[in-house]
C-alpha positions as CSV (number, residue, x, y, z in Angstrom):
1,X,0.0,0.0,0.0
2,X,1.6,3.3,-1.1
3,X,2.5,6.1,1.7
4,X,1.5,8.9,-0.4
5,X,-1.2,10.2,1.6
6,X,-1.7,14.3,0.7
7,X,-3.4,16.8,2.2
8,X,-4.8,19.6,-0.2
9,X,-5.3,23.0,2.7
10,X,-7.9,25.5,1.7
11,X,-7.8,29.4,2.8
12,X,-11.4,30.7,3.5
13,X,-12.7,33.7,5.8
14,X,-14.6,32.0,8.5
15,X,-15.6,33.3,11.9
16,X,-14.4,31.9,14.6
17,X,-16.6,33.1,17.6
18,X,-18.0,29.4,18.4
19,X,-14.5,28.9,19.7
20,X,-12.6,32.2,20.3
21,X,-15.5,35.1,19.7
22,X,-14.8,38.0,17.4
23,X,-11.3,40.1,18.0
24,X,-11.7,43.4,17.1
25,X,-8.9,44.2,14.3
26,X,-6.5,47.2,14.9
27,X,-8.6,50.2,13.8
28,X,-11.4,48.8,16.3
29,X,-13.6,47.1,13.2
30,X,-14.9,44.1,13.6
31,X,-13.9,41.7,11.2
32,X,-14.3,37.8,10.4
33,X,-10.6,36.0,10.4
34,X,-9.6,33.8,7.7
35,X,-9.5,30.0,8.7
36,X,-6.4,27.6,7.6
37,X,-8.4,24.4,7.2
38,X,-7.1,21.0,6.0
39,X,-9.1,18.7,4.2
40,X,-8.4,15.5,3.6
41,X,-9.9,11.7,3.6
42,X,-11.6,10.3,5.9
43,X,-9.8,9.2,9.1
44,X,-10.7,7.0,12.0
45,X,-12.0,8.4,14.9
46,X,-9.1,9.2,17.3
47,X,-9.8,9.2,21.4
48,X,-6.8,11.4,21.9
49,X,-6.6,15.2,23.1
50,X,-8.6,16.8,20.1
51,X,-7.2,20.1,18.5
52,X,-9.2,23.0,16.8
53,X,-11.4,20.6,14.3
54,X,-12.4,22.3,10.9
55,X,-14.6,20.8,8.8
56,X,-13.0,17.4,7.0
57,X,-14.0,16.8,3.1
58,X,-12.9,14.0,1.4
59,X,-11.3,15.8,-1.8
60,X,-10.1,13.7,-5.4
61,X,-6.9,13.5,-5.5
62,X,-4.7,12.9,-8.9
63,X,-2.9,9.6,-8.9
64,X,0.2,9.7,-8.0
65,X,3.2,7.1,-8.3
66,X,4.5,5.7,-4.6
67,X,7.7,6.8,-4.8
68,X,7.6,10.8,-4.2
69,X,9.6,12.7,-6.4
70,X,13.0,12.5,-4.9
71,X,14.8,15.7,-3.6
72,X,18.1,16.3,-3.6
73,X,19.7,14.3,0.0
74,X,19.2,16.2,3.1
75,X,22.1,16.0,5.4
76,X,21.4,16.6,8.7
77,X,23.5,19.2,10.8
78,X,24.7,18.3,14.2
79,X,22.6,19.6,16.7
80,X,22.4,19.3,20.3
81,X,20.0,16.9,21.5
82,X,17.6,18.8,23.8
83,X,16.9,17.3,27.5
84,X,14.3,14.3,26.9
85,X,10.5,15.6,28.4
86,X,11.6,18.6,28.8
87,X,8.7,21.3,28.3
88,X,8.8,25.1,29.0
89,X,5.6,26.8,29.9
90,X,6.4,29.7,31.9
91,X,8.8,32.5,31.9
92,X,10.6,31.1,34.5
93,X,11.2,28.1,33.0
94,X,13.9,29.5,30.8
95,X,15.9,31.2,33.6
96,X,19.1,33.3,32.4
97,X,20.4,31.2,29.9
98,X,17.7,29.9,27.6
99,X,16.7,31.6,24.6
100,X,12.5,32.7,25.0
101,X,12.2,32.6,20.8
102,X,13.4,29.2,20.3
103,X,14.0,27.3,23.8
104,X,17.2,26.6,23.4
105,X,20.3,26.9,25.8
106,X,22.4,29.1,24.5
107,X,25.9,29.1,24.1
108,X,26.7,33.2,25.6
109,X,23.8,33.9,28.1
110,X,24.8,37.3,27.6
111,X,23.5,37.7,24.2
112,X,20.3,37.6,25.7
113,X,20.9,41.4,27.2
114,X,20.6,42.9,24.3
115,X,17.6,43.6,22.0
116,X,16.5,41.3,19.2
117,X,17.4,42.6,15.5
118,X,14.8,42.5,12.8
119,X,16.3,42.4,10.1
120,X,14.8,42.9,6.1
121,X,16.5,40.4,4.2
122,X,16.0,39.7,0.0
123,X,14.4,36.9,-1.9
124,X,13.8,38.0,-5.4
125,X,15.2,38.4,-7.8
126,X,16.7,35.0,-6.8
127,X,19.9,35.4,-9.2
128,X,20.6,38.7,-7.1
129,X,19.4,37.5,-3.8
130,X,20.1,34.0,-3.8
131,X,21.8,32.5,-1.7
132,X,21.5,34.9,1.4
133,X,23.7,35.3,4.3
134,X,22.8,34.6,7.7
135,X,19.8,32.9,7.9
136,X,20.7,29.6,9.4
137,X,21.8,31.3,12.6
138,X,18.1,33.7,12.7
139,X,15.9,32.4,16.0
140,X,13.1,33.0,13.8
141,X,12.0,33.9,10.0
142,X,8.7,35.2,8.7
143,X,8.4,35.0,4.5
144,X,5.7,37.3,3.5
145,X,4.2,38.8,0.2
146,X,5.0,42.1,-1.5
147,X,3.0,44.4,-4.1
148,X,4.0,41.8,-6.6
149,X,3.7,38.5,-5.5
150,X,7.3,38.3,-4.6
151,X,8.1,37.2,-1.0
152,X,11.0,38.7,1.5
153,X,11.7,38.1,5.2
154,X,12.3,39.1,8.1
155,X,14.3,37.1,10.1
156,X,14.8,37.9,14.1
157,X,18.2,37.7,15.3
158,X,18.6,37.1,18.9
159,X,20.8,34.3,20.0
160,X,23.5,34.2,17.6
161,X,25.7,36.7,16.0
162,X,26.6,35.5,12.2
163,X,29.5,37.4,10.5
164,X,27.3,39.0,7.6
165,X,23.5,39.0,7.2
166,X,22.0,39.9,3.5
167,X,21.2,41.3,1.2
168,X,19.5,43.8,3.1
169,X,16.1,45.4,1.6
170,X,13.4,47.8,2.4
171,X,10.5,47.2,4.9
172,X,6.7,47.2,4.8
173,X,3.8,47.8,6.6
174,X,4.3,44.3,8.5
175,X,7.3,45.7,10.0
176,X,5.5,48.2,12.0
177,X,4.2,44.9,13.9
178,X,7.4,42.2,13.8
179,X,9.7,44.5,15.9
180,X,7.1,45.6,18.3
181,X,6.3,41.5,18.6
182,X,9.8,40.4,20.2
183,X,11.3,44.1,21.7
184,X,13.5,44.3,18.3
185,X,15.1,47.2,16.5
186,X,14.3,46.8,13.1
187,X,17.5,47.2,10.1
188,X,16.6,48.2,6.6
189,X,17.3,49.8,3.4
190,X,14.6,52.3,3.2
191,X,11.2,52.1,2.9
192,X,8.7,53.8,0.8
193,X,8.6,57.8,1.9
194,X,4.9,56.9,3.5
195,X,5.5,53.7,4.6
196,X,8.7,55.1,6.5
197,X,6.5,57.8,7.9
198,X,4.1,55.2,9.0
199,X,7.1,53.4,10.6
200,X,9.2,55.9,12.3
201,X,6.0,58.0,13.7
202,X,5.6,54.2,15.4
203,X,6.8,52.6,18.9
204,X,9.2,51.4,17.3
205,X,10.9,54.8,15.6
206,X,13.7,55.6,18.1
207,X,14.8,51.7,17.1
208,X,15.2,51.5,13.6
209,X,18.7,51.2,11.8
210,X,18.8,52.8,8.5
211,X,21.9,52.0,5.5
212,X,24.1,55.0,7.1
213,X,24.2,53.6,10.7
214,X,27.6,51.0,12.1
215,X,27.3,48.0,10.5
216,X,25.6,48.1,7.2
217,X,28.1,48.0,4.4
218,X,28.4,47.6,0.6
219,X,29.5,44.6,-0.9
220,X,31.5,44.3,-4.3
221,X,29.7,42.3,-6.0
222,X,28.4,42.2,-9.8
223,X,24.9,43.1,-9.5
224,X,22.7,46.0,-9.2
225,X,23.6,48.2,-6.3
226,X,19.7,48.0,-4.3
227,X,21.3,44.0,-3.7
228,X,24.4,44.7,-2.5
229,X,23.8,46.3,1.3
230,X,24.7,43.8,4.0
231,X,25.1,44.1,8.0
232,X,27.2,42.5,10.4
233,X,24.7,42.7,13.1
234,X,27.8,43.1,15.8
235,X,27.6,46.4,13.8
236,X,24.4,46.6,14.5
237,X,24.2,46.6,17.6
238,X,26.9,48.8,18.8
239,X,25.0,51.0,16.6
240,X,21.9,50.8,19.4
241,X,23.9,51.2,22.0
242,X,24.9,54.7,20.7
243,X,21.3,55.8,20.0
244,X,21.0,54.1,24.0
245,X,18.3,51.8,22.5
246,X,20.0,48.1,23.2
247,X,18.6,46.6,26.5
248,X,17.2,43.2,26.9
249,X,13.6,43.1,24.8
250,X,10.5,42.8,27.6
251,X,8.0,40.2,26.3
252,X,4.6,40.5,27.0
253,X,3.6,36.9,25.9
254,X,5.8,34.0,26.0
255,X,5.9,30.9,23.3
256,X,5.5,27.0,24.9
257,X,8.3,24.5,23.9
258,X,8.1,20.8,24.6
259,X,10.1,17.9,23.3
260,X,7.3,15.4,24.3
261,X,5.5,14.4,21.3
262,X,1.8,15.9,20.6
263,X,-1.4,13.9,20.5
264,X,-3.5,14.3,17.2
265,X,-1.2,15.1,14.4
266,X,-1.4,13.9,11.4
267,X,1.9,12.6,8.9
268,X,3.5,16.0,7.5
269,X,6.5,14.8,5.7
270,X,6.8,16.8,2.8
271,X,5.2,20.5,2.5
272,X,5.1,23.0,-0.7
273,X,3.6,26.2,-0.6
274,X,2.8,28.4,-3.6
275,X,2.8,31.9,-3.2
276,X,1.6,33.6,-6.1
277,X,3.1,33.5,-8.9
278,X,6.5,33.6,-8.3
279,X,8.1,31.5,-5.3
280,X,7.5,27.8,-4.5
281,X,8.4,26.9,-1.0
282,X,9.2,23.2,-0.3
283,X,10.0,21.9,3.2
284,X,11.1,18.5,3.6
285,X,11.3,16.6,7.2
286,X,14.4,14.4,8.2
287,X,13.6,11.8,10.9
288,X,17.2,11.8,11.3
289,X,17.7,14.8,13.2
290,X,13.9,16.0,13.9
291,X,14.5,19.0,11.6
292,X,12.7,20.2,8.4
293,X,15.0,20.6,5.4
294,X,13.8,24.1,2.5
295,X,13.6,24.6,-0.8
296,X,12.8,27.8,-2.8
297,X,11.8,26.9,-6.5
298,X,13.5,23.6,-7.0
299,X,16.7,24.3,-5.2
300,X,18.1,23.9,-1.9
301,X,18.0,27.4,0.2
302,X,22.1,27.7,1.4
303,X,22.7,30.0,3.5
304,X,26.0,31.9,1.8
305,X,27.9,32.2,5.3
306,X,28.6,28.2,5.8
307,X,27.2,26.7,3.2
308,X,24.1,25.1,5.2
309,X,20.8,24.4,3.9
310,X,18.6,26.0,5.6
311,X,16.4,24.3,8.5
312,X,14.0,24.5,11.1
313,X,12.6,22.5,14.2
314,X,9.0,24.3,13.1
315,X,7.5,25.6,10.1
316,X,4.4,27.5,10.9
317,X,1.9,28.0,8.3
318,X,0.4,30.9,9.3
319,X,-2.6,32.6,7.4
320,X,-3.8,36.2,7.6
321,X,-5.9,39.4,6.1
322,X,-4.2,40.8,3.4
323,X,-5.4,44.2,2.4
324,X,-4.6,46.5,0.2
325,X,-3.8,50.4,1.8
326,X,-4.9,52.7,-0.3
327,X,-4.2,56.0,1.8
328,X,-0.4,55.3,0.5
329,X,-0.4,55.2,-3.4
330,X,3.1,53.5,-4.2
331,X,2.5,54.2,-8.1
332,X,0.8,56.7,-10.5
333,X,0.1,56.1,-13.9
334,X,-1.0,58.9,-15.6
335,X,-2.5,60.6,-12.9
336,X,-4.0,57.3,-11.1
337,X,-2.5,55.6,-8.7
338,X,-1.8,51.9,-9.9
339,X,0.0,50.0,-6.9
340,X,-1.1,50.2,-3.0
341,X,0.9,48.7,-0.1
342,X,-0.2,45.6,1.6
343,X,-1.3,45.5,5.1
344,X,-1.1,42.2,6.4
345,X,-3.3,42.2,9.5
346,X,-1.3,40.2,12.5
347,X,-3.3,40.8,15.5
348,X,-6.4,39.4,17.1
349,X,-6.4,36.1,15.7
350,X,-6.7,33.6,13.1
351,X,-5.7,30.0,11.8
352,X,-2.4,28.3,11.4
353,X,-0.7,25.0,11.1
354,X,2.0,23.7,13.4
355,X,4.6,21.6,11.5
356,X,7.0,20.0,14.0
357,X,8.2,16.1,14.1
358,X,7.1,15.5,10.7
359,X,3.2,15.9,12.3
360,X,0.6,19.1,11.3
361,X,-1.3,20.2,13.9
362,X,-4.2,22.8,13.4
363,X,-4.4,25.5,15.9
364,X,-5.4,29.0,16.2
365,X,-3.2,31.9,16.6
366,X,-3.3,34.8,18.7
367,X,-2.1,38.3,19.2
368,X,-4.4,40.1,21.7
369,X,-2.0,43.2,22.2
370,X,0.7,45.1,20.1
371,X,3.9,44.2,22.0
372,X,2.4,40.2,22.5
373,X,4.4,37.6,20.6
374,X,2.2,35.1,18.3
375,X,0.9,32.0,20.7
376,X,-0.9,29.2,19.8
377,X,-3.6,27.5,21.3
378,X,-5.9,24.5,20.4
379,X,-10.1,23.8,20.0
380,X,-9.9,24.0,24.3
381,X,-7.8,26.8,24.2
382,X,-4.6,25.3,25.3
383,X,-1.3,26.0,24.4
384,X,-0.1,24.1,21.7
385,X,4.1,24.0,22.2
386,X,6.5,24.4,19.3
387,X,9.8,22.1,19.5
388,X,12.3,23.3,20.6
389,X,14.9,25.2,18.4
390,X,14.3,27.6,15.3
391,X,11.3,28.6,13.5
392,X,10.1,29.7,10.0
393,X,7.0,31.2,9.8
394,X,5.1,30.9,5.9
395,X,2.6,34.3,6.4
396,X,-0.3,33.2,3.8
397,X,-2.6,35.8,1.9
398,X,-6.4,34.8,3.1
399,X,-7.2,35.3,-0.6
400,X,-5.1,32.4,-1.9
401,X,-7.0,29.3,-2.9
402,X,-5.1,25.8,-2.1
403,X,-1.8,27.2,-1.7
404,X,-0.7,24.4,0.5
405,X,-0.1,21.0,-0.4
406,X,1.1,18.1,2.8
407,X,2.4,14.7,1.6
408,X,2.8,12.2,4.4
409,X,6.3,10.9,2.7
């Protein structure tokens, strides 16, 4: 019997007051949240502790050959083997020398004094931005779209201090909410004129790093001068400390890690997400080391610094409210503006999916104040723990229709 199982996931607006109620969004509006919901065949009935339940369809599926398409052979990175059972639920679980983004020990508690870097890192065009620097070593990494479909990060760096992060490019209007999440200065390029004004009249203003400060640089390469600004984030942050803005970040929510495994998962082995029309994410788990293994259109993703692919302990797909700003007009044509920003609305709460130990588990996110970190919770509104080490979150349009597929191999 073939192992081929997939898993087709659907984006739809849905409220979710039978479970939650209503959060009001940001400019005090009611709105509905979009719902992440797998379908997939029918499964037995399962008497272990139940997470958020959607709706299950049976869907066709095409026929497919056993054997998946191979990818290229993951090769797992020593990593140290966190403490068997060991679960963090409250802040004082991770004392002075684990790391609150990713649960880790880590290796210079005193990194932990100083305030998290956001950082705006490239992804398109990938013969300019490909591969980046410094990723491997970022706690955490959110890919998100842009007014074309493309897709950049931002990647927190908290923990560790790689030589050279980059490219470095210009923010959005998510980056008004990313630094205020974890305490973090946010390092860019530039930004659109209104989208900088929208950024620096922010919280987050006195803490944003800009091409001119310590630490950003040019590089020499061959390629169009927007792709060649990098930072050494020790740069970086002696650049804080001058503006007296780098102090330990103050977290108003705090994210559960467990190494036990979860009840009522189902088999996520191999994921690819579509982001329209131009990137196709694939993340691909290795039961060797616990870790899944990316892709970016067919190719590994390597981060430039140590020639890694990249990896994660969890890959969060995480969908919400994309709209369209259109008191900032990023284009005119002919008199008419053409092009708006996107907002992508992360607060209140809406619908994700927790890959970690090759299982997905549905769950709901939330974000009930500016400065809270996302948490997740399940159908009883419990805490649903990531595992320990990095995360990648995969930010998800509510518009897009089936832009998730889950194999079980």
């Amino acid at each position: 019997m073939g192992h081929n199982f997939k898993y087709r996931l659907g984006i739809w607006f849905a409220c979710l007051g039978l479970a939650l109620g209503l959060v009001a969004c940001q400019d005090g509006a009611e709105r509905p949240l979009p719902t992440l919901a797998p379908t997939a065949q029918p499964v037995a009935e399962s008497t272990a502790t139940p997470t958020i339940a959607p709706t299950f369809t049976a869907v066709a599926t095409a026929t497919v050959a056993d054997t998946p398409t191979p990818f290229p052979t993951v090769t797992a990175i020593p990593t140290s083997t966190p403490l068997p059972g060991l679960t963090l639920t409250a802040p004082e679980d991770f004392g002075t020398n684990r790391n609150p983004l990713t649960g880790e020990i880590v290796a210079e508690p005193e990194n932990l004094l100083r305030r998290p870097l956001a950082i705006k890192v490239s992804n398109s065009p990938p013969q300019y931005a490909r591969p980046q620097n410094g990723l491997s070593q970022a706690d955490l990494v959110f890919e998100h779209v842009t007014e074309a479909d493309i897709t950049r990060f931002t990647a927190i760096f908290y923990s560790q201090t790689p030589p050279d992060i980059g490219p470095v490019r210009s923010a959005r209007l998510i980056d008004k909410e990313l630094p205020a999440m974890y305490d973090a200065a946010l390092a860019m390029s530039g930004a659109h004129p209104v989208v900088s004004q929208r950024l620096h009249g922010s919280d987050i203003g006195d803490r944003i790093l800009r091409s001119h400060e310590t630490g950003f640089y040019r590089t020499d390469e061959d390629k169009p001068w927007e792709h060649t600004l990098h930072a050494d984030p020790a740069g970086l942050w002696q650049a804080l400390a001058v503006h007296e803005e780098n102090r330990p970040p103050e977290f108003t929510a705090w994210l559960t890690f467990s190494t036990l495994p979860l009840a009522g998962g189902e088999p996520a082995g191999r994921v690819t997400v579509a982001y329209d029309t131009y990137t196709l994410v694939e993340w691909v788990f290795n039961s060797a080391d616990g870790r899944y293994y990316r892709w970016a259109d067919g190719e590994a993703t390597i981060d430039a610094n140590n020639g890694q692919q990249i990896s994660a302990a969890n890959v969060i797909l995480l969908t919400a409210i994309h709209e369209k700003d259109r008191s900032i007009c990023l284009t005119h044509s002919n008199g008419i503006c053409s092009d708006w920003p996107i907002e992508i609305q992360i607060w209140g709460q809406g619908s994700a999916i927790i890959l970690r130990d090759g299982q997905q588990y549905p769950v709901t996110w939330l974000r009930e104040n500016r400065s809270d970190m996302f948490t997740f919770v399940d159908a009883a509104g419990q805490p649903v723990p990531l595992q320990i080490g990095n995360s990648w979150f995969q930010v998800l349009p509510h518009y897009y229709a089936n832009p998730v597929t889950i194999e079980a191999n």
